[in-house]
N, C-alpha and C positions, 0 to 999 in steps of 0.2 A: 453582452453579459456572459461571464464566465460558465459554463457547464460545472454543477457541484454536485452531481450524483451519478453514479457509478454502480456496474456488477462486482462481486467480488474476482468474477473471472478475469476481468476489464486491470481492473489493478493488479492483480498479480500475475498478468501475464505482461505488464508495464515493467513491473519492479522485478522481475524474472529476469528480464532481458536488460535490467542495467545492474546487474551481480547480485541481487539478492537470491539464495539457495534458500532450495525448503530445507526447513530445519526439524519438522514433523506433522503430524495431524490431529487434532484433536474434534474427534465428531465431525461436525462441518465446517471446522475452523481449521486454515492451512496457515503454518508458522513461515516466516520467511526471516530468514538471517545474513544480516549483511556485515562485512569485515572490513576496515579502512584497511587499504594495501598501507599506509604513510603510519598509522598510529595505532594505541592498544583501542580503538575504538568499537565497537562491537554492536549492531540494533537488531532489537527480534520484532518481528512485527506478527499479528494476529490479524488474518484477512476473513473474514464470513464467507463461505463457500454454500452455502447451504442453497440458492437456485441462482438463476438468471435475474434477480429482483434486484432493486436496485438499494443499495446502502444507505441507509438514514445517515442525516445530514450528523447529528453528534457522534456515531458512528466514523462517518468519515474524518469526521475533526479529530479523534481521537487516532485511526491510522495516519494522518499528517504527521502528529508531534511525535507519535511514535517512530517515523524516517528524518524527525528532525526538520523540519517544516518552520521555517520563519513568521512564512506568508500561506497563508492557508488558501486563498486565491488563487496566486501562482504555482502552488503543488496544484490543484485543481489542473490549469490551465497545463501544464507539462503533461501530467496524468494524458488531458483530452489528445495534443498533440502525438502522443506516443502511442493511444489507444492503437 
């Protein structure tokens, strides 16, 4: 079975290290923005920073589709891999 819950730290120190750049902060929420090198394509994503606790599950579903996420499963599993 897939791992589907996660820090906020855990994923944005994922999606840091495959081009996503902070784009600011807001309270305990850190923006991350990513830019296709290939097209005008452009995603902000809003990660929960606020502790070490781990992300509720619609929470999480909602940073997937926000990276563009097909398979909500498989972003999980990559996330885990990359942790």
């Amino acid at each position: 079975m897939v791992r589907t819950t996660f820090s906020g730290r855990e994923i944005a120190k994922v999606l840091r290290n495959h081009g996503y750049r902070k784009a600011g902060r807001t309270g305990s929420h850190l923006q991350l923005r990513w830019e296709s090198p290939d097209t005008d394509e452009v995603r902000t994503i809003t990660v929960p920073m606020k502790s070490e606790d781990e992300i509720p599950i619609g929470t999480m579903r909602s940073i997937a589709d926000q990276c563009g996420a097909d398979d909500f499963e498989k972003w999980c599993e990559w996330i885990a891999e990359n942790c």
